[in-house]
Every structure is written in structure tokens, then in C-alpha cells.
C-alpha positions in Angstrom: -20.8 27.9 -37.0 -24.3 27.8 -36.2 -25.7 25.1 -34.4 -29.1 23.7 -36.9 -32.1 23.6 -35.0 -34.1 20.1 -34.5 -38.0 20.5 -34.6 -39.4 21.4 -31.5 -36.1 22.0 -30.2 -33.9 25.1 -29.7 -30.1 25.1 -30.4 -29.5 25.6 -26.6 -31.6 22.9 -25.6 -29.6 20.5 -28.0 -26.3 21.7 -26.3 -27.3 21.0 -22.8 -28.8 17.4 -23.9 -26.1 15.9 -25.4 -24.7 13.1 -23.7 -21.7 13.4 -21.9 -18.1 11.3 -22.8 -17.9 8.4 -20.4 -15.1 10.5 -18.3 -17.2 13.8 -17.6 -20.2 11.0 -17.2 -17.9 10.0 -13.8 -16.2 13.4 -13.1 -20.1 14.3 -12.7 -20.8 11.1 -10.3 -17.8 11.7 -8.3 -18.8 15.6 -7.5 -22.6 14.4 -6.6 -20.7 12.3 -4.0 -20.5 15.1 -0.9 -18.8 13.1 1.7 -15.8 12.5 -1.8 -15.8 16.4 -2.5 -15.4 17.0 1.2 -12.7 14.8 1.5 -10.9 15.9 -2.0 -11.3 19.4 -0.3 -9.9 18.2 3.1 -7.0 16.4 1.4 -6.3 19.5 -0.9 -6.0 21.4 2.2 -3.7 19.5 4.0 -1.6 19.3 1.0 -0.8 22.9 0.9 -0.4 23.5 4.4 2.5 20.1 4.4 4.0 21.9 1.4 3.5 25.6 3.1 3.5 25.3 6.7 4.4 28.5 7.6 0.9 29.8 6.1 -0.7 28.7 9.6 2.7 28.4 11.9 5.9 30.1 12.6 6.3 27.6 15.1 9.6 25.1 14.4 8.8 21.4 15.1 12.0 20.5 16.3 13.2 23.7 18.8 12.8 22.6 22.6 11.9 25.1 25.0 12.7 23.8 28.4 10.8 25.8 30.7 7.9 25.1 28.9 7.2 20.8 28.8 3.9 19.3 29.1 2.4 22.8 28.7 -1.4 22.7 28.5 -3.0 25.1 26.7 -6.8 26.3 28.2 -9.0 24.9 25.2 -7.5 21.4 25.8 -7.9 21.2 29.9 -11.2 19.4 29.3 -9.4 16.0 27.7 -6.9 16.4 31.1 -7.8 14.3 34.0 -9.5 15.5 37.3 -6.6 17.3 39.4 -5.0 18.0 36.5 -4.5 22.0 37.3 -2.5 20.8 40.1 0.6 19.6 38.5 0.0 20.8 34.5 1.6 24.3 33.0 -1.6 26.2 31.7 -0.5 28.2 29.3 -2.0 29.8 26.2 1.7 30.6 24.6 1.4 27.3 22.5 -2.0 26.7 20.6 -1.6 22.7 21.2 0.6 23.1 23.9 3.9 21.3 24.0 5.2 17.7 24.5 7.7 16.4 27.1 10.6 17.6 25.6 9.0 21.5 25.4 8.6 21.0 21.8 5.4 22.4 20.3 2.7 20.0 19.3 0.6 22.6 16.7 4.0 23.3 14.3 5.0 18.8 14.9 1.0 18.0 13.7 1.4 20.2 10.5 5.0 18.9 9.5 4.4 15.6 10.5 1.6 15.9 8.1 4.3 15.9 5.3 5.6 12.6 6.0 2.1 11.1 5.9 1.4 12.5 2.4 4.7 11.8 1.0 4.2 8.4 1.8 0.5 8.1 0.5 1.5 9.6 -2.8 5.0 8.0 -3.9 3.8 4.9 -2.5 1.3 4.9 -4.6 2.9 6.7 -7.7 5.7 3.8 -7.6 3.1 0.8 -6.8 0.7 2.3 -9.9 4.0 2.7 -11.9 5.6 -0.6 -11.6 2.8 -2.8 -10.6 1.2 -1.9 -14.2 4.1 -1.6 -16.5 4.5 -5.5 -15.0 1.5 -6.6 -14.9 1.0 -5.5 -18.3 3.5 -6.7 -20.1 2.9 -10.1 -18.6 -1.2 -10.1 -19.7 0.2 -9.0 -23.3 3.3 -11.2 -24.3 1.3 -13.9 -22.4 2.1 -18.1 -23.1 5.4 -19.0 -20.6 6.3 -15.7 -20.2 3.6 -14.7 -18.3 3.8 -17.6 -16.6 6.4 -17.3 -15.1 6.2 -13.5 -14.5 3.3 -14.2 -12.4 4.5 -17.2 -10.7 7.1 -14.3 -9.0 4.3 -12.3 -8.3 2.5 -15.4 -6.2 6.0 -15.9 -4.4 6.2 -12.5 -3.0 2.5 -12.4 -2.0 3.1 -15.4 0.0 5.2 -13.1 2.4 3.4 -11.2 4.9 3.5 -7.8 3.9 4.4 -6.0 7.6 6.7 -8.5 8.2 8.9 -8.0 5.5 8.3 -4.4 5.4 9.7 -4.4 9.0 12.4 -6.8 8.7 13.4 -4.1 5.3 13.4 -1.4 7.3 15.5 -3.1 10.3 18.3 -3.7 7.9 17.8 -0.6 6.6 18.4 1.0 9.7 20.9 -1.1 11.0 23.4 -0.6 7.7 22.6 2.9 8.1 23.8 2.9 12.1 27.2 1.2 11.2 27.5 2.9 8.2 30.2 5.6 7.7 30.2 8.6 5.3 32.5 8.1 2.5 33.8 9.1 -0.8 31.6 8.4 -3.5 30.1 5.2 -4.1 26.4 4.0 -4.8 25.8 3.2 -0.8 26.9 6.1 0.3 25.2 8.5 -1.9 21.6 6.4 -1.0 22.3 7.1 2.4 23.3 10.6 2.0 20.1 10.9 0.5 18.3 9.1 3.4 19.5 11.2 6.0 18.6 14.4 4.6 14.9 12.6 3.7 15.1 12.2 7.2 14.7 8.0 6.9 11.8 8.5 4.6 13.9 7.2 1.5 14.4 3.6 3.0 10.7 3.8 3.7 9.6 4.7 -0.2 11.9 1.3 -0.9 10.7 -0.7 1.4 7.2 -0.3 0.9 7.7 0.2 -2.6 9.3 -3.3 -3.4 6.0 -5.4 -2.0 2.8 -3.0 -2.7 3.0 -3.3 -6.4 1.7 -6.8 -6.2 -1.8 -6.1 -6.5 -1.6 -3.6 -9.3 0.1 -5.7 -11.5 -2.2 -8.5 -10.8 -5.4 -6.1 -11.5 -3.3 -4.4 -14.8 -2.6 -8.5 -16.0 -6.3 -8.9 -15.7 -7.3 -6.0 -17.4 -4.4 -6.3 -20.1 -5.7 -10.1 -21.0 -9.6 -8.8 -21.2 -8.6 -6.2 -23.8 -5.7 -7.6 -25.8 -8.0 -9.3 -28.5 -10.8 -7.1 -28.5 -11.8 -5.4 -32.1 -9.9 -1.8 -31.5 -6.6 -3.4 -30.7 -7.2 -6.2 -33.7 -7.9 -2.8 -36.0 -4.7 -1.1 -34.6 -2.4 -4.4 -35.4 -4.2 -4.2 -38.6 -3.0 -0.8 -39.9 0.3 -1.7 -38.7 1.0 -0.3 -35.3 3.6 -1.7 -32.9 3.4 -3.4 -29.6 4.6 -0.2 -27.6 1.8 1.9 -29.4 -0.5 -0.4 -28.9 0.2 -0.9 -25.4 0.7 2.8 -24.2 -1.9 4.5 -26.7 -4.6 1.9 -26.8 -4.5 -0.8 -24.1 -3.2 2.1 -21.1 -6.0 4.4 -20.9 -8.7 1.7 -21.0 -6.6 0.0 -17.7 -5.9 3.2 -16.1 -9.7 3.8 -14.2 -9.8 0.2 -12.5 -5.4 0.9 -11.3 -6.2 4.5 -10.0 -9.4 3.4 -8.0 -7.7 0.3 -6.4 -4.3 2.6 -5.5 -6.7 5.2 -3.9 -8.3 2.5 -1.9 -4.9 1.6 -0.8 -3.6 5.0 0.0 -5.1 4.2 3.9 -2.8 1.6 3.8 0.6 3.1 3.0 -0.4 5.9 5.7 -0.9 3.0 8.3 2.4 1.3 7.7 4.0 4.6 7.9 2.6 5.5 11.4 3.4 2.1 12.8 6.9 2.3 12.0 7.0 5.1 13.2 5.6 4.0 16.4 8.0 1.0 17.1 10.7 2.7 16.0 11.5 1.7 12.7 9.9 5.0 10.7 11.3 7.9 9.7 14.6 9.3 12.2 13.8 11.4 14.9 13.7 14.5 15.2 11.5 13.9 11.8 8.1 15.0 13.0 5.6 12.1 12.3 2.7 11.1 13.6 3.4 8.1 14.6 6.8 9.2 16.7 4.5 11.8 18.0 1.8 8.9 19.7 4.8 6.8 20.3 6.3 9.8 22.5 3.2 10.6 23.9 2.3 7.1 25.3 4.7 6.9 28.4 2.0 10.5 29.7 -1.0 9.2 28.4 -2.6 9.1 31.8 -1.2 12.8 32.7 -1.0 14.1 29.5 -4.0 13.0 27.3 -3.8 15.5 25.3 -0.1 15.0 23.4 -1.9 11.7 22.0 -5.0 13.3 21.0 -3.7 15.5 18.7 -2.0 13.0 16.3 -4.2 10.6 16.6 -7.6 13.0 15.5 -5.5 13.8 12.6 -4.0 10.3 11.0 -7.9 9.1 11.7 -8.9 12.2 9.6 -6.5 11.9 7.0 -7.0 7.8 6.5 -11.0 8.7 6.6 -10.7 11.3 4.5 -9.0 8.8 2.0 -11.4 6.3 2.3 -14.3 8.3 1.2 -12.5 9.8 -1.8 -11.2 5.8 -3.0 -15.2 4.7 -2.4 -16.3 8.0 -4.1 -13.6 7.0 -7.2 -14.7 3.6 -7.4 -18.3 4.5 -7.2 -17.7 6.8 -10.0 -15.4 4.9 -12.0 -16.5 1.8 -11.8 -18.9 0.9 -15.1 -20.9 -0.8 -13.2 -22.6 2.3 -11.6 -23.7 3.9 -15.1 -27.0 4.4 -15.3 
């Protein structure tokens, strides 16, 4: 159908001027944002080589060779200490050379890099799911109800999180040590399932049951600013139900402010995970993760700089790299910034 011209105006003209929906309006904030785009590109990368890792490695992350520990490759003898070239292996037969146990540090980065990402993103899927299915229902049935709902929420935020995320995954671990493998049974079949996750599974759960605090806090919020505006009154008014308003109507205007505050927190979950890691309590060796990898790599960090460099440069990367993209989704989000 053709488009009727206005006076002094052609069709195309009239196309490109019309005013964007409020989500392109932010789509269009967030890609004027380079240091976001380079860090959605960055992230994006990472992602397929975790998922695909033999795209950029044949190398296995696990296999020891034993003639070969604490091998230096050339590019990296500048991070090595003076004197180094008297005691280290230089050898270009591993691009990152290998760790003390002759295991090779390029093929541990990129599958340790799967551990970080998995906890980044179900972490954050599972805090996003339950924090706002709570913290809505709470802001809409409101009165004692809610009351009480949140008066749970302010007893579990009075923990401190690390703490009880670490004391979590002690037990966790500890059940799992005296644990034998049985027949059947809920137990055994969670950790079956956590031993061929590689520990990961006790980690999801024990991050998972405290980080979904502040969505449903944020979702309450946001729930009780909308419940009685004119859109919902209209839906009540034609006769639709509490689900259908909630899901259809309330969900997608609460969704922006959740997603921008989980992708701020993403940082976070990747933090947790490496520190865990590092005291032990992460995911089960011979898991590559960045964290075991520093942890390992601390006892030779005066002879062998490099083994800590290498993990280190890339958690910093990958925690920057979120940053930038949760500031660049708040930024472009956030109503606020509309001009």
C-alpha cells in the first residue's frame, strides 16, 4: 500500500522520521555504547569457543605430560624473572606452556572458561527466575501476605552472602566425600549428577538459594508501582485474571529494570565462582577452572609467573567485559536516559 505523502515531505523521508518503539529507542542507545558492543562481542566470543573448544585447541585440559612441567614457552620469558633460562624448559611445543603437573595451560584457560560462563548465566537465569516470580507475587497479593513474604526475604539478607555460600558448599562437599553410590534414591541421583557436572551442580544450589534476594526485592518494587496503574485497572475491567494480568501485563513492564540489575551482578557470580575455587571449595579437580588454575599456580609464583598470569588476565577480562555490557544495559534501559 502506498505510503500518502505529507506536504513538503517525501514518503521516504516520513519512514526514516518516525519515532522509534521505546525498545528499538534502547537497542539503538545500547549499540552507540562501543566499550558495550565490544564487550557483547568479547563475551559472544568466549561463548562459542567454552561451547566449541576444539575450534582453537586440540589440546586436552586434563592429560599430564611428565617430561614436560613448568614448560615456558618463548613469547612468555619476558613475565619470568631474571635467571630464569637457567632452571625453566623453553619450549614452543605448548602455546601457554604447561603447569606443574605437565598439563597444558592454553587448552585449561579455554575450558576453564566454561565453568565461569555456566555460572554467570544459570546463576543469573535461576536468581532472575525465582527472585521475580517471588517478588512478584508478594508486590501483587500484597496486605499480610506480603508481609510476611518479605519479612523472609530481610531474614536471609541478614546472612552474609560468602559465608553461607561457603559453609553450603562445605557440606556439600563433605556429604559428597562420605557419600556412597547407591540404588536409586533422590540423594544419590543429585550426586550422580554432581559428579559428572564436575561439582558445578552443588555450586548452581548454593549460589542459587541466596542471590535471588535482590531480584525479588527490585520485582516487589516494581510490581507495587504498576499494580494500580490505568492499563492493569482496564485489564481487571474487561475481565482478565490475576495470572494474565501478572504474566501479560505487569511482566514485560518489570522485565528491563530485573535484566539490568542481574547483568550488573553477573561479575559477582563469576567472583564467587573463582574464589571457591581458589580455597578449595569450587568445582572438583581435575575440573579446569580458573580459580584452581591461580590456586595451583601460587606455591611457583616467584619461578613461574607466568601459570598465574594467564588465568588471572582472563577472569579480569571476562568480569570487565561484564561490567561494561551491565553499565551499557542500564544506560540504555534505564528511562531515565531518554532524551
Amino acid at each position: 500500500m502506498a505510503v500518502a505523502e505529507l506536504p513538503g515531505t517525501s514518503a521516504k523521508e516520513y519512514i526514516e522520521e518516525r519515532p522509534r518503539s521505546l525498545f528499538a529507542e534502547s537497542l539503538h542507545r545500547l549499540f552507540k555504547n562501543k566499550l558495550a558492543v565490544i564487550s557483547l562481542i568479547f563475551i559472544a566470543l568466549l561463548t562459542i569457543v567454552a561451547i566449541f573448544p576444539q575450534l582453537i585447541t586440540d589440546g586436552s585440559p586434563t592429560r599430564q605430560d611428565l617430561l614436560a612441567t613448568n614448560s615456558v614457552p618463548r613469547s612468555l620469558m619476558f613475565v619470568m624473572p631474571a635467571g630464569a633460562e637457567n632452571y625453566a624448559k623453553v619450549t614452543d611445543d605448548y602455546f601457554l606452556g604447561t603447569d606443574h603437573l605437565g598439563r597444558d595451560l592454553w587448552a585449561r584457560t579455554i575450558y576453564g572458561a566454561r565453568v565461569s560462563l555456566a555460572v554467570a548465566f544459570v546463576a543469573s537465569a535461576v536468581s532472575l527466575l525465582v527472585g521475580t516470580i517471588y517478588g512478584s507475587i508478594s508486590g501483587y497479593i500484597g496486605g499480610w501476605i506480603d508481609d510476611v513474604m518479605m519479612r523472609i526475604v530481610d531474614f536471609v539478607y541478614a546472612f552474609p552472602f560468602l559465608i553461607v555460600v561457603i559453609l553450603l558448599q562445605a557440606y556439600f562437599k563433605a556429604v559428597a566425600r562420605q557419600a556412597t553410590v547407591g540404588e536409586g534414591g533422590f540423594a544419590t541421583a543429585l550426586l550422580n549428577a554432581d559428579r559428572a557436572m564436575g561439582g558445578m551442580l552443588f555450586l548452581f544450589i548454593a549460589i542459587g538459594l541466596i542471590d535471588w534476594l535482590q531480584s525479588a526485592r527490585i520485582a516487589r518494587g516494581q510490581v507495587l508501582s504498576y499494580k494500580n496503574e490505568e492499563f492493569v485497572e482496564a485489564a481487571r475491567a474487561v475481565g482478565a485474571g490475576d495470572m494474565r494480568i501478572m504474566f501479560r501485563h505487569l511482566l514485560p513492564n518489570i522485565l528491563g529494570p530485573l535484566i539490568v540489575a542481574e547483568s550488573l551482578a553477573i561479575p559477582g557470580y563469576i567472583f564467587t565462582e573463582a574464589f571457591l575455587s581458589f580455597i578449595g571449595l569450587g568445582v572438583n579437580p581435575p575440573t579446569p577452572s580458573w580459580g584452581i588454575m591461580i590456586s595451583d599456580a601460587v606455591e611457583g609464583l616467584r619461578s613461574y609467573p607466568y601459570q598465574i598470569l594467564v588465568p588471572a588476565v582472563m577472569l579480569s577480562l571476562t568480569t570487565l567485559a561484564f561490567n561494561f555490557l551491565g553499565d551499557g544495559f542500564r544506560d540504555a534501559f534505564d528511562p531515565r536516559q531518554k532524551q
